[in-house]
Chimera marker file (.cmm) of the C-alpha trace (Angstrom):
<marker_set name="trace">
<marker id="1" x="0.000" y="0.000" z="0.000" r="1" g="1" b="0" radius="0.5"/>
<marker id="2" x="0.862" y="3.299" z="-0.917" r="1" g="1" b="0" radius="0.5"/>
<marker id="3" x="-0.358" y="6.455" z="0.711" r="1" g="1" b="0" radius="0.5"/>
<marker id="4" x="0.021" y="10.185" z="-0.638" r="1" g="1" b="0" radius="0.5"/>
<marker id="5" x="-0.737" y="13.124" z="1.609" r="1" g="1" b="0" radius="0.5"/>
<marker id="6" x="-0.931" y="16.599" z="0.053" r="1" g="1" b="0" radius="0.5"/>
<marker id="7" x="1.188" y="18.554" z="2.204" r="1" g="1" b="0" radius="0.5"/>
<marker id="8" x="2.474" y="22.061" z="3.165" r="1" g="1" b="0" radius="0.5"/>
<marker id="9" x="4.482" y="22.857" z="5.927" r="1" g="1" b="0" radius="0.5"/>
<marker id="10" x="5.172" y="19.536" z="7.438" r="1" g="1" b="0" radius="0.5"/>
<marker id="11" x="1.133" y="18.752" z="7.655" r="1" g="1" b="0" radius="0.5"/>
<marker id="12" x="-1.913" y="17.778" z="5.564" r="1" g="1" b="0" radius="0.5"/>
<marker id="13" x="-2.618" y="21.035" z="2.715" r="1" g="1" b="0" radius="0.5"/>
<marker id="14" x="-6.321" y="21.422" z="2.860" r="1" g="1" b="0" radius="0.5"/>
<marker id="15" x="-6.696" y="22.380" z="-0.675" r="1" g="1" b="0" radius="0.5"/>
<marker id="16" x="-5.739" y="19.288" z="-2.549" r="1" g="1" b="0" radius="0.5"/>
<marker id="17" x="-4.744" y="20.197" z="-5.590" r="1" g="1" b="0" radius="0.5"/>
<marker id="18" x="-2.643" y="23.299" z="-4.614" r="1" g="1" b="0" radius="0.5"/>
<marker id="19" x="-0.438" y="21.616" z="-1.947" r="1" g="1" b="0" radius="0.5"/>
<marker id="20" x="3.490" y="22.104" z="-2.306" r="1" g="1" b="0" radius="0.5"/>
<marker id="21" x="4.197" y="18.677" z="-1.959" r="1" g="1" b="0" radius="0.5"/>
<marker id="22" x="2.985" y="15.246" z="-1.558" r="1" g="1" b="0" radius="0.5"/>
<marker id="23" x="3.974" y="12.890" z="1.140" r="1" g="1" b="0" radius="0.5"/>
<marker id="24" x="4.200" y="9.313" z="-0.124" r="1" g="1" b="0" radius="0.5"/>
<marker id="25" x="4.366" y="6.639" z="2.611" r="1" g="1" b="0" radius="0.5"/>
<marker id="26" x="4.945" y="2.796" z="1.982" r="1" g="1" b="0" radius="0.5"/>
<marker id="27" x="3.079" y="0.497" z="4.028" r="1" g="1" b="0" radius="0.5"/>
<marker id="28" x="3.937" y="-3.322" z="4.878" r="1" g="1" b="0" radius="0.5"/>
<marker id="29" x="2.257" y="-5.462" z="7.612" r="1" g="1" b="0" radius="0.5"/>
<marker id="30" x="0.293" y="-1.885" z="8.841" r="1" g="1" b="0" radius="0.5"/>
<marker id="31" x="3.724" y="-0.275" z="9.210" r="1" g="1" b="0" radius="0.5"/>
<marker id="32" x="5.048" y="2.583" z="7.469" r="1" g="1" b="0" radius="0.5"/>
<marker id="33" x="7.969" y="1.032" z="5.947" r="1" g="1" b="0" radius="0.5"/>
<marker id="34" x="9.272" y="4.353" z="4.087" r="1" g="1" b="0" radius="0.5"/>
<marker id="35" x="8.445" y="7.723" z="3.810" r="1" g="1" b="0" radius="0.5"/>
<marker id="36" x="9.589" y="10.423" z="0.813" r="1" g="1" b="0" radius="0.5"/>
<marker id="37" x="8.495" y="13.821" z="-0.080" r="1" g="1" b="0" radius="0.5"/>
<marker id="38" x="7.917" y="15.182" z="-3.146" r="1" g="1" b="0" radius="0.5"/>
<marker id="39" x="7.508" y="18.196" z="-5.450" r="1" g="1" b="0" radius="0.5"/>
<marker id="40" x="3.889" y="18.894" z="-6.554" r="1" g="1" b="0" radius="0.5"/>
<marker id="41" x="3.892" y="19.473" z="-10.151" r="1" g="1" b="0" radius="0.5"/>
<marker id="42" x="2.189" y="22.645" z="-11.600" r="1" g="1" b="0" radius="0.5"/>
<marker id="43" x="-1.241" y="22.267" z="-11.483" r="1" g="1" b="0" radius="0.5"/>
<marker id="44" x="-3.021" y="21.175" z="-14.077" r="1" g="1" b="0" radius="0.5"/>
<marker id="45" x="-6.611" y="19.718" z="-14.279" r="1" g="1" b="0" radius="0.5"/>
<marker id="46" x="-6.360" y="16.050" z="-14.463" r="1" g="1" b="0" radius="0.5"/>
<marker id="47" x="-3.104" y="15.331" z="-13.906" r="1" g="1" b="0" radius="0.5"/>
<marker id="48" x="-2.539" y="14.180" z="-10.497" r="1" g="1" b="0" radius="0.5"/>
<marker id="49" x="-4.494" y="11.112" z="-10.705" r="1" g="1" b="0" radius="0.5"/>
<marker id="50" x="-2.071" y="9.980" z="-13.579" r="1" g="1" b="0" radius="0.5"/>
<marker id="51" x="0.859" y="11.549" z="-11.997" r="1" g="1" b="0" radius="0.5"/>
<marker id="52" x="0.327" y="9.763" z="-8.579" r="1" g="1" b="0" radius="0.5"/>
<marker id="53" x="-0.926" y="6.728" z="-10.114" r="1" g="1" b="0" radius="0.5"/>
<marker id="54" x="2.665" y="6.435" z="-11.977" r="1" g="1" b="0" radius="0.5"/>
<marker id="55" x="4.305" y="6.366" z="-8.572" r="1" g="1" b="0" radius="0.5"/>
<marker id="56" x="2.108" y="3.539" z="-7.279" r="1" g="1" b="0" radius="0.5"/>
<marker id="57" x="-0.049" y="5.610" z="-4.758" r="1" g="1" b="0" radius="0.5"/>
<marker id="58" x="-3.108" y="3.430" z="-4.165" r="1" g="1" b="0" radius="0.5"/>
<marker id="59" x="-4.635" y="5.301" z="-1.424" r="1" g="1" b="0" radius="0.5"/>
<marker id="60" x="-5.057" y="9.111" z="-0.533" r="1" g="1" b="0" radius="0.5"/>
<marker id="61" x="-5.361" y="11.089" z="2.457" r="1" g="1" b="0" radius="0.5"/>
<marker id="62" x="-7.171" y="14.356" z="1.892" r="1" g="1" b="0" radius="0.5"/>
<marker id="63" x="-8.560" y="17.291" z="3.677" r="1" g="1" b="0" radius="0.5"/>
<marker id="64" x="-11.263" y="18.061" z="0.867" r="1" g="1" b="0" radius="0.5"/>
<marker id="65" x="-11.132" y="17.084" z="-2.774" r="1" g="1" b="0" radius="0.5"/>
<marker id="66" x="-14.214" y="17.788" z="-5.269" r="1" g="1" b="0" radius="0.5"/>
<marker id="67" x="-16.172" y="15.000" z="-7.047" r="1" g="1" b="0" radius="0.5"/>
<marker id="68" x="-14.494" y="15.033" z="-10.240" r="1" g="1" b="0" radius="0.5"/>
<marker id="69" x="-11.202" y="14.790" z="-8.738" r="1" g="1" b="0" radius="0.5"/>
<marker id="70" x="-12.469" y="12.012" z="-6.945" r="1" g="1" b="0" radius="0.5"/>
<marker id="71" x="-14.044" y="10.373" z="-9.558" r="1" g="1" b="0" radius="0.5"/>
<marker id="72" x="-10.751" y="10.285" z="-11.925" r="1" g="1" b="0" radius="0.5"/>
<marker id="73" x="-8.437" y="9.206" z="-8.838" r="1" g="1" b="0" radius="0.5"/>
<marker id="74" x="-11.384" y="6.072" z="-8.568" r="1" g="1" b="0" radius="0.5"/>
<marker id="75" x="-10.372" y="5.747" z="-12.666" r="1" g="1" b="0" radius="0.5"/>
<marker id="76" x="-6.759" y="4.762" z="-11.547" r="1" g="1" b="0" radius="0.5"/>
<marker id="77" x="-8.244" y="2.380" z="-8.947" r="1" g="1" b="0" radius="0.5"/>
<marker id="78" x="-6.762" y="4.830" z="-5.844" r="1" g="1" b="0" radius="0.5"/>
<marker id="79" x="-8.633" y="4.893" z="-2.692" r="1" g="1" b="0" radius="0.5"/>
<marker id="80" x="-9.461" y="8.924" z="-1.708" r="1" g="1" b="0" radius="0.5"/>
<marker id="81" x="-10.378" y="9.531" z="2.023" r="1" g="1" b="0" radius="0.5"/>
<marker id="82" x="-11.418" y="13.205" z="2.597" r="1" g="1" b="0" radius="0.5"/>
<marker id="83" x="-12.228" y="15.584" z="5.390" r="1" g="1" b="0" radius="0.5"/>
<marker id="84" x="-9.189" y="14.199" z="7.210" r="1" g="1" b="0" radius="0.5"/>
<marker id="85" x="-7.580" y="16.737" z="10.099" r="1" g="1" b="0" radius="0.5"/>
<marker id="86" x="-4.492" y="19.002" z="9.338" r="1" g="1" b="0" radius="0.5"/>
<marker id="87" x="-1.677" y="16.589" z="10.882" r="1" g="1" b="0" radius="0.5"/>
<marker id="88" x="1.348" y="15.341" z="9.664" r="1" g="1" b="0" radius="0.5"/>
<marker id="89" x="1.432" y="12.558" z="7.306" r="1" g="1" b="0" radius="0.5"/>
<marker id="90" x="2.550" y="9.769" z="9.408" r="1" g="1" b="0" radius="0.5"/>
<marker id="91" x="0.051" y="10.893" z="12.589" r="1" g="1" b="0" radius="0.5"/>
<marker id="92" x="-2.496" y="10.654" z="10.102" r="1" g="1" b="0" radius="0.5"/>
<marker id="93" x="-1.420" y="7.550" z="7.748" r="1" g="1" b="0" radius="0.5"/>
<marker id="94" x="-0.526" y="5.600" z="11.665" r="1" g="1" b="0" radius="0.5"/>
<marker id="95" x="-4.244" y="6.537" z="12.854" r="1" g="1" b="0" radius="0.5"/>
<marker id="96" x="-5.648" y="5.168" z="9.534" r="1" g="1" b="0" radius="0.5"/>
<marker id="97" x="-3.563" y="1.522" z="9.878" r="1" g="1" b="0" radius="0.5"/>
<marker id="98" x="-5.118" y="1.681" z="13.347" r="1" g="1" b="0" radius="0.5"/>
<marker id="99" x="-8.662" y="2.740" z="12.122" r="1" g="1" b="0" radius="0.5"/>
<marker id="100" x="-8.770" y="5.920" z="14.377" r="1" g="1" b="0" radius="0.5"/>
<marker id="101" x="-8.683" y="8.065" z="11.764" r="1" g="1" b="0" radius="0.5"/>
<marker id="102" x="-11.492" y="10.571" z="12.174" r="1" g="1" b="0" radius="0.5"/>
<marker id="103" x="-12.871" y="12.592" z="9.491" r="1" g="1" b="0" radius="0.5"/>
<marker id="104" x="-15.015" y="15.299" z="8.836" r="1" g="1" b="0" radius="0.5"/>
<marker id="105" x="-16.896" y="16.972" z="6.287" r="1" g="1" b="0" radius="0.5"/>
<marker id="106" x="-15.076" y="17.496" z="2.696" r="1" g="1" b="0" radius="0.5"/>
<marker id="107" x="-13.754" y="20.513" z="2.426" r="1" g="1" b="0" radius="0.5"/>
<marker id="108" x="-14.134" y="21.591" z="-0.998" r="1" g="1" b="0" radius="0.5"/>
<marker id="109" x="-16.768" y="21.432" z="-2.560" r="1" g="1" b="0" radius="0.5"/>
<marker id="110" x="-16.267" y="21.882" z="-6.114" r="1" g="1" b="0" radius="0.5"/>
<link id1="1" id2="2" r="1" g="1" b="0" radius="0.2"/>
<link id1="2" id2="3" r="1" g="1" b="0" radius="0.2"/>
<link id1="3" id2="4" r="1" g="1" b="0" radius="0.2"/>
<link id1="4" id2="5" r="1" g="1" b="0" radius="0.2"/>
<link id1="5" id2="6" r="1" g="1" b="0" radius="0.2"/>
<link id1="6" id2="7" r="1" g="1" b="0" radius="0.2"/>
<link id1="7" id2="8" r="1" g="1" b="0" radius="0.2"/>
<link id1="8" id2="9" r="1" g="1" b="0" radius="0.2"/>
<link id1="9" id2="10" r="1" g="1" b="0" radius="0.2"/>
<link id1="10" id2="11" r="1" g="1" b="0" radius="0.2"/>
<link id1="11" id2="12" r="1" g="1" b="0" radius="0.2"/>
<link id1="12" id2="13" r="1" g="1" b="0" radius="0.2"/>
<link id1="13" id2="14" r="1" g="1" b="0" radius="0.2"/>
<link id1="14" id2="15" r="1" g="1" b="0" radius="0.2"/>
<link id1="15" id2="16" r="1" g="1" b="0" radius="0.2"/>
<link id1="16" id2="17" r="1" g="1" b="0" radius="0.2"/>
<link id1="17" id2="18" r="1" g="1" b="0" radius="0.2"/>
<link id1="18" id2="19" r="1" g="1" b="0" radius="0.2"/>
<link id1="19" id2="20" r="1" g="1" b="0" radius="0.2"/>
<link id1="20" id2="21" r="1" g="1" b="0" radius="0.2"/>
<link id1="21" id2="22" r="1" g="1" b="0" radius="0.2"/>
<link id1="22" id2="23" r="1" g="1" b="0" radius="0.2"/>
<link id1="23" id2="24" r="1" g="1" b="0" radius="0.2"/>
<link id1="24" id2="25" r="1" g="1" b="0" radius="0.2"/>
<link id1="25" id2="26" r="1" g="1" b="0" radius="0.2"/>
<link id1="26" id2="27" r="1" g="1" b="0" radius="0.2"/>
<link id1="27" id2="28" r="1" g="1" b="0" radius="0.2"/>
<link id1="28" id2="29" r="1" g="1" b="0" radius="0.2"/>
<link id1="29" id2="30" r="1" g="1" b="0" radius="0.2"/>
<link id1="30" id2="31" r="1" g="1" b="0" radius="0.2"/>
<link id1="31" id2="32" r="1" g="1" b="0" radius="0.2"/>
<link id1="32" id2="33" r="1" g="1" b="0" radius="0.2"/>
<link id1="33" id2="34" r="1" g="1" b="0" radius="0.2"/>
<link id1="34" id2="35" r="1" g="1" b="0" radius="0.2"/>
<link id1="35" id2="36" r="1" g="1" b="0" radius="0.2"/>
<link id1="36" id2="37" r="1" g="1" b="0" radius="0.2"/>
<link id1="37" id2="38" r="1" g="1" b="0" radius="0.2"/>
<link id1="38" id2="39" r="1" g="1" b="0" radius="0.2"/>
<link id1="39" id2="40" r="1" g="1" b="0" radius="0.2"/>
<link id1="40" id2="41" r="1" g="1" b="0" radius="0.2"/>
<link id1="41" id2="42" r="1" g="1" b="0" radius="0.2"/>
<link id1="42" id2="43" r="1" g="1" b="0" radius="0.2"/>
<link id1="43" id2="44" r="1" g="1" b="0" radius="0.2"/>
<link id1="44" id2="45" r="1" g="1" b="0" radius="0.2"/>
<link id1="45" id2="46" r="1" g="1" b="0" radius="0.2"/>
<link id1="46" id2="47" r="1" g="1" b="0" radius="0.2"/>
<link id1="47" id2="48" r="1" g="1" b="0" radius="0.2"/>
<link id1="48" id2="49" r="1" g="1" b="0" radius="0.2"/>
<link id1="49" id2="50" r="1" g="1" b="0" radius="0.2"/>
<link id1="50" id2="51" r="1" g="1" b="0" radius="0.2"/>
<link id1="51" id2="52" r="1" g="1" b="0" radius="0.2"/>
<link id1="52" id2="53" r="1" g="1" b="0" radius="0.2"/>
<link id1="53" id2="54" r="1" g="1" b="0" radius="0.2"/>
<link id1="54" id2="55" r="1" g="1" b="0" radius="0.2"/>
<link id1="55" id2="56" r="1" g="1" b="0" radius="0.2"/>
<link id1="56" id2="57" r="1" g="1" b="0" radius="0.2"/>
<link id1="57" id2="58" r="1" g="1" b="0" radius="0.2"/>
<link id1="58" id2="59" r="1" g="1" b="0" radius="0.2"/>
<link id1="59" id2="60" r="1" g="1" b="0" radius="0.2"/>
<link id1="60" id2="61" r="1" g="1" b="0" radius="0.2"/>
<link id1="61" id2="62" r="1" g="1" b="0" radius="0.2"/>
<link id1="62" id2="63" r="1" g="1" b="0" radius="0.2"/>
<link id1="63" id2="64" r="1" g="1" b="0" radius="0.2"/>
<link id1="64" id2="65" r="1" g="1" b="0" radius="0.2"/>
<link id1="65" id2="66" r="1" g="1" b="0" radius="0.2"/>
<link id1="66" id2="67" r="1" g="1" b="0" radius="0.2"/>
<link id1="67" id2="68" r="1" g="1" b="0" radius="0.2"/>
<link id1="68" id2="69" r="1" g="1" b="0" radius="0.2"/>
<link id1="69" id2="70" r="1" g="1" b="0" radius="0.2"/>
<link id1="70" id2="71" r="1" g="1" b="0" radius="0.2"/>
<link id1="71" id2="72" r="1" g="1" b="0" radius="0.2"/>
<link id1="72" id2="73" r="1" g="1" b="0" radius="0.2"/>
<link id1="73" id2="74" r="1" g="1" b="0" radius="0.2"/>
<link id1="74" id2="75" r="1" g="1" b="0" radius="0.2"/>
<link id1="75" id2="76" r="1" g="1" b="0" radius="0.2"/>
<link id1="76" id2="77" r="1" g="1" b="0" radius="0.2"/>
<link id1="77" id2="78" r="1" g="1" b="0" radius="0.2"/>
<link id1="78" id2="79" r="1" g="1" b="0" radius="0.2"/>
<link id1="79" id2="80" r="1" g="1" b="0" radius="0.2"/>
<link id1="80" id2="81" r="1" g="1" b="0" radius="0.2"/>
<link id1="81" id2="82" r="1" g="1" b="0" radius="0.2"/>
<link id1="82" id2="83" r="1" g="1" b="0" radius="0.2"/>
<link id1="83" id2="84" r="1" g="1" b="0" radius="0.2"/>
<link id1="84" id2="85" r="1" g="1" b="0" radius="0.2"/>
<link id1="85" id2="86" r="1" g="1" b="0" radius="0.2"/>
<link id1="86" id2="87" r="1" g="1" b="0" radius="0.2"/>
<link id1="87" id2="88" r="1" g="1" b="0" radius="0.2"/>
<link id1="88" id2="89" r="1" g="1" b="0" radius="0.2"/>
<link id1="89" id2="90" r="1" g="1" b="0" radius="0.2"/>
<link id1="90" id2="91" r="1" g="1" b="0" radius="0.2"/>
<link id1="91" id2="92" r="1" g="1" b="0" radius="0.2"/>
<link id1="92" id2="93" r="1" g="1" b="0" radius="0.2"/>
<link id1="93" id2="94" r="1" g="1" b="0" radius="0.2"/>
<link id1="94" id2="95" r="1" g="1" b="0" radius="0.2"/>
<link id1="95" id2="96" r="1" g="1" b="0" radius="0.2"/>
<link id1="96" id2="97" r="1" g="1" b="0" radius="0.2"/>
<link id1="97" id2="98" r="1" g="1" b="0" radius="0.2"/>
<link id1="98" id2="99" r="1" g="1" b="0" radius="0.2"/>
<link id1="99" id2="100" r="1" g="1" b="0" radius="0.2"/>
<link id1="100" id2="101" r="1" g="1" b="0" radius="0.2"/>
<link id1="101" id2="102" r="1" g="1" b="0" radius="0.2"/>
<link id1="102" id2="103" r="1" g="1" b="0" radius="0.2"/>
<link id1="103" id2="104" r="1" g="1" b="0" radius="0.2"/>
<link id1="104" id2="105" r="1" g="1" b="0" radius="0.2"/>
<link id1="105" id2="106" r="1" g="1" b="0" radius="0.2"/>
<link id1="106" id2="107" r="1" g="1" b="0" radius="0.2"/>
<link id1="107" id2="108" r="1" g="1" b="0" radius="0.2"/>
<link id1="108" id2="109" r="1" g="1" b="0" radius="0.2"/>
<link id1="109" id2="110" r="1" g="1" b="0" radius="0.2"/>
</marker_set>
């Protein structure tokens, strides 16, 4: 399992698809195995889907995302959780491996 985290700052970007980078964490056995971070590219309308589904993310972690984004990241079979709290990526990916993640509403609603 792969899990990307937009992130600015050292903790979860609330606007997806502006974030400065994305946190990508390996899981094995419900344990974060490795953890990278990586440039954002520029932002361009459908792009992140393909862009993260090229580096094997099969899961995200999102404070809000809109329905079409949604809808293409569910067209390269990756997993979108929204309304998630503004932590840093492993608090949040360790609470979802222990299913205490808890989330609120989406936050964007476009």
């Amino acid at each position: 399992m792969k899990i990307a985290i937009p992130t600015a700052q050292g903790k979860l970007a609330m606007h997806f698809g502006h974030c400065e980078t994305f946190t990508l964490i390996d899981v094995a056995d419900q344990t974060i195995t490795t953890t990278e971070e990586v440039q954002a590219p520029p932002h361009e309308p459908g792009l992140l889907p393909r862009w993260l589904g090229e580096k094997g993310v099969s899961h995200i972690i999102a404070g809000g995302m809109g329905q079409h984004a949604q809808q293409l990241f569910g067209n390269q079979n990756i997993n979108v959780i929204v309304g998630a709290p503004a932590e840093t990526a492993s608090e949040l990916v360790t609470r979802y491996l222990a299913g205490d993640l808890t989330t609120g509403i989406n936050l964007c609603d476009h």
